[in-house]
N, C-alpha and C positions, 0 to 999 in steps of 0.2 A: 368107371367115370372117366378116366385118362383116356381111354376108349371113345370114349364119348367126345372127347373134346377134339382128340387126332381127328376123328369122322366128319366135324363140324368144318375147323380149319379147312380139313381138304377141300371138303363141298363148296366152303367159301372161295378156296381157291380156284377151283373147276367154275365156279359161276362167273368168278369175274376174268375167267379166259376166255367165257364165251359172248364176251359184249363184244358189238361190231360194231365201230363210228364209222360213218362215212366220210368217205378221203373228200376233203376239199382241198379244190385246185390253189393254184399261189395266183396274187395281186400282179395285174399289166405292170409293168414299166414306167413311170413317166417317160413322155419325148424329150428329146432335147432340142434347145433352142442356138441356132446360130444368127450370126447379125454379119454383114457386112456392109461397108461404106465405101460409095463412088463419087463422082464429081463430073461436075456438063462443064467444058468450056474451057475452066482453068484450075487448078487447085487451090483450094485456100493457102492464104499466109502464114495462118495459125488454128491449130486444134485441138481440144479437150475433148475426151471421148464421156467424160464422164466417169467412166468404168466398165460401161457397157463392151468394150471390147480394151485391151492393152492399148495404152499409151503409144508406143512404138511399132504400131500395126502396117499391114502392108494393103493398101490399094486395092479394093475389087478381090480379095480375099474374107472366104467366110470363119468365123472365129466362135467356138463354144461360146457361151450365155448362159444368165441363168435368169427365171424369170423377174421382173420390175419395172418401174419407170426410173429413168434414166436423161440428164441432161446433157445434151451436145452444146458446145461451146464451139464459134468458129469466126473464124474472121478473113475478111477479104482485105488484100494491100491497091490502092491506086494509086496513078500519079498525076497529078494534072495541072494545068498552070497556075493555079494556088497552092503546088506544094501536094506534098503523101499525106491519102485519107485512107484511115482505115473504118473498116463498117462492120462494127460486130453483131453476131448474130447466133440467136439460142432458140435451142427446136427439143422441148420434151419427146421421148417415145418412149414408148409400154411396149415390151418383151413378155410374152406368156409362153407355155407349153402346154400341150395334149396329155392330162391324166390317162394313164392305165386303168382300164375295167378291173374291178374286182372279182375275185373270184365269185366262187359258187361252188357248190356241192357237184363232184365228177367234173369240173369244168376251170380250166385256165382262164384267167381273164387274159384279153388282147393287149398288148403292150401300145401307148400311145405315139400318136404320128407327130414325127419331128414337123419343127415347124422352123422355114428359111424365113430372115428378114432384110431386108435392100433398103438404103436409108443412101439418098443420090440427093448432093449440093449442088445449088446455082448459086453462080457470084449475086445477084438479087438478094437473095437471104431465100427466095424461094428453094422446095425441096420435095422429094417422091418419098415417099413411106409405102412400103409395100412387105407383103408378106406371103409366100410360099406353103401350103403343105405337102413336104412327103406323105402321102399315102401308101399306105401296104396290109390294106384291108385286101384285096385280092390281088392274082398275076394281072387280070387287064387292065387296071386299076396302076399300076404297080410301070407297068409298061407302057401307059400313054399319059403319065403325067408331064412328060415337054407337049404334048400334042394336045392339052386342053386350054379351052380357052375361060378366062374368068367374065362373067357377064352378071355379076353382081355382088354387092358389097352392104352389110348392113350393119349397126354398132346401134345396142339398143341397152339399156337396165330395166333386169327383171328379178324381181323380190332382191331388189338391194345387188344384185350380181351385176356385173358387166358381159354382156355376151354376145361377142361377134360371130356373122354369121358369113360367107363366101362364098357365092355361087358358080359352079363352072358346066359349061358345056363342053362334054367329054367325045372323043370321038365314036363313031357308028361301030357297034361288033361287025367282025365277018362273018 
């Protein structure tokens, strides 16, 4: 009977060394997101970032992020001959990044593409909002993103999501 039960054990052991799971791959990456801020004309007087980038920031430099909406506070100084006006002025932006693919059975999900964002002040209160993708879905890809041009822009909700869309015309393969 002891016989019997060593035999059993083993067996159960030998069976469960011959289960085979299949390897699945690991989850993308999210991208990362950076922001930076310029200015036409003249620099403001005063400026809150919000959070969206360090208070003490430098000029036309890009600065990690992380996704959200975010308020810019700014304000322009004048002078004129009724004396110093100043004109303040407040511009929400939404900051998002590119999920990583998930994996799958034999397969690595793709890590997501960073995404640049350019936020450029006019004394006006007017302002450019624009946004960049690093791409590094392929080398050509990868290699002529200064050399495309963007020739569409679309901002739509779909089942409750928000989902932008940007179109670019990319240069001619050789």
């Amino acid at each position: 009977m002891k016989n019997l039960l060593y035999i059993l054990v083993a067996s159960f052991l030998i069976m469960q060394s011959c289960i085979v799971e299949a390897p699945v791959g690991r989850d993308g990456l999210d991208g990362n997101a950076f922001f930076r801020m310029n200015y036409s004309e003249k620099e403001p007087y005063y400026i809150e970032t919000g959070g969206v980038i360090p208070d003490n920031f430098y000029w036309d430099t890009y600065y990690q992020t992380y996704p959200g909406t975010y308020t810019v506070y700014y304000e322009y100084e004048y002078f004129t001959n009724m004396g110093r006006i100043i004109e303040p002025w407040e511009i929400d932006v939404e900051v998002f990044n590119i999920q990583g693919e998930p994996a799958d059975n034999n397969y690595d999900g793709q890590n997501g593409d960073d995404v640049y964002f350019d936020l450029t002040l006019y004394p006006d209160g007017g302002y450019d909002y624009t946004h960049d993708i690093a791409y590094t879905k392929s080398e050509h890809t990868l290699n002529s993103v200064s050399k495309r041009t963007q020739i569409g822009y679309k901002e739509e909700i779909k089942n409750g999501l928000r989902v932008v869309t940007t179109y670019y015309k990319l240069p001619n393969k050789n």
